[in-house]
Steps between C-alpha positions, in 0.01 A plus 500: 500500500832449705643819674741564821362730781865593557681429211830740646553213756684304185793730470623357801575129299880537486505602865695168577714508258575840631560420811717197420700713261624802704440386879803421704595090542447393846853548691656227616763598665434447850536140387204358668364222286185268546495163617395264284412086641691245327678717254772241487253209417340781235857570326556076488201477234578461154614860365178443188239473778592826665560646159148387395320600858677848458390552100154411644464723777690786321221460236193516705634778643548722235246422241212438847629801656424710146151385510408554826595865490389527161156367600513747871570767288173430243314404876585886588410652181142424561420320223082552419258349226278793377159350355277691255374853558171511677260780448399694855238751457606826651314618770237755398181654646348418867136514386225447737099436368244579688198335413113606581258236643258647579154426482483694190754315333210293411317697239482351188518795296842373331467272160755221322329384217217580561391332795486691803787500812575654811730733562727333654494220241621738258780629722610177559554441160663814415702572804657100521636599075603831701728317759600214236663789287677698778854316463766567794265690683400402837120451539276472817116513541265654777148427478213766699167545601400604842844400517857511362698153471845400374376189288873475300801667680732658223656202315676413155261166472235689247356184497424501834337844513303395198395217626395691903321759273230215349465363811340798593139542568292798601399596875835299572611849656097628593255671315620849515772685384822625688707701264671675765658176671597302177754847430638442831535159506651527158739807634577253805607226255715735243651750752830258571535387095748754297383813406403649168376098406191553720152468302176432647201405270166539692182396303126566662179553376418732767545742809627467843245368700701345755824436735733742697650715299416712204637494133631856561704391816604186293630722227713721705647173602591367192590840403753515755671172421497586124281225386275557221074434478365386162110505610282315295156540452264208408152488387289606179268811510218345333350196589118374393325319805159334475208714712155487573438729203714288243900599463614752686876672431720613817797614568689182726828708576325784662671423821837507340732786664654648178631785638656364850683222261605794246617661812709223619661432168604834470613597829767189485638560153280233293184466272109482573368240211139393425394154419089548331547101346714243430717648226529837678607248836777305250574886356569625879746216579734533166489896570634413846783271333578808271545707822666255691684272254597178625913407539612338145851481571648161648829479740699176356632270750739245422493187761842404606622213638820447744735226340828555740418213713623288211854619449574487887349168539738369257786703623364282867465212325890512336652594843305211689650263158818631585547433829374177492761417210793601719395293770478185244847603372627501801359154621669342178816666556522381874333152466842344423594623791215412776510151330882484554503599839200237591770230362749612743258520771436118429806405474593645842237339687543123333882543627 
């Protein structure tokens, strides 16, 4: 679609007219004229040449004069192609995961039909449908163990994340786990984004065993720059294992920290959620959609496209036609003359 930036600018097209109508004529009373060469050999020409030079050059001039400023005029107005509207998601959430992997990430206590996985496996799978869904929001990843690790700075590409998070593998951070320092790093990552978008999701499958600071001092952290914990737990609370007596049935999230992550949640304004299987882990991500919904709304953009260089190359183009035509004018106008005078000049020196 065809529209003008500054479409005011074409109000001024009977400016010359204007000008031509109610400005003074040039005095010429102090009766200075110009001189012009051979203006006696110019007024011996036959009366129809000058009368046809004259019709000519009156001609270009008005009807090249009314394009040119017709075309600097549409040059000024800005004229712009807009293209189609394009979609721009609006900019939502800064969410940061933090992902456990640990040793204990290991376990195969977790189930997908009916074979046993890991842990981690499962989270894979459920957190990568968790980061594909969250539209306009921008997503970033920290991995821990004995230590914390930015794996994915915070980032639009979801694909990118998703595909960071499978690459994954546990004891890429150490065999322990340290809680404490994943907050801060998180805290450390979110503190400059806006506030009021911050959201951290944190999912372990057990206590702070390690690093430098503890999940309490991380909390009063990311209390203090307003960003919200959603701790998840991982890990079922019955699991049969093979022993010496036959099958034996334990407990394998004994060492998970329920009441420290409850703690955190609460402390920063979000939600302690338990994962016991798979569906309870898929069940935990959509409630965490629910309580932080991903940005539906799109900003439309529509392309545009500067077209002014054409209307003032063609007013360049005219002028450069029009001088060039006088000058030819004016050669066939005065070549009866320059031949006449090289006769003379012959004539003189055969004498």
């Amino acid at each position: 679609m065809m529209t003008l930036a500054w479409p005011w600018v074409l109000a001024l097209v009977l400016l010359p007219w204007l000008v031509r109508r109610w400005a003074p004529p040039v005095s010429t009373s102090s009766g200075r004229a110009m001189k012009v060469p051979h203006f006696e050999d110019i007024m011996t020409l036959q009366s129809s040449q000058l009368i046809e030079v004259t019709r000519s050059r009156h001609s270009i001039l008005f009807w090249g004069g009314i394009i040119i400023w017709l075309a600097l005029l549409l040059a000024a107005a800005r004229p712009q192609w807009s293209g189609e509207p394009v979609g721009l998601p609006t900019s939502g959430r800064d969410l940061m995961l933090a992902v456990d992997l640990s040793g204990s990430m290991k376990i195969p206590d977790f189930s997908v039909n009916g074979h046993e996985v890991t842990r981690l496996e499962v989270v894979k799978a459920a957190a990568g449908e968790f980061i594909a869904r969250r539209t306009g929001d921008r997503v970033g990843l920290i991995v821990f163990g004995s230590q914390a690790y930015v794996q994915t700075p915070l980032t639009f590409d979801r694909d990118t994340v998703n595909s960071m998070l499978r690459e994954t593998e546990i004891g890429l951070a150490g065999q322990e786990t340290a809680i404490g320092d994943a907050i801060g790093l998180a805290v450390k990552r979110l503190k400059e984004q806006p506030a009021g978008s911050r959201v951290l999701v944190l999912l372990t499958d057990g206590a702070n065993t390690a690093g430098e600071v503890l999940p309490a001092q991380a909390a009063a952290l990311a209390e203090e720059q307003g960003i919200r914990i959603y701790a998840i737990g991982v890990g079922a609370d019955r699991m049969e294992v093979p022993s010496f007596f036959g099958t034996q049935t334990v407990n394998p999230s004994r060492d998970l920290d329920e009441d420290t992550l409850r703690e955190l949640a609460q402390r920063t304004g979000g939600l302690y959620l338990r994962a016991k299987d798979t569906e309870g882990l898929t069940r935990v991500y959509e409630e965490l959609d629910r309580l932080e919904p991903a940005t539906t709304e799109t900003e439309l953009f529509r392309p545009t496209t500067e077209l002014f260089k054409w209307p003032l190359g063609l007013a360049l183009a005219l002028s450069c036609f029009m001088a060039m035509s006088f000058i030819w004018k004016r050669e066939w106008v005065l070549r009866p003359i320059w031949k006449a005078e090289a006769i003379s000049a012959r004539a003189e020196a055969g004498r």
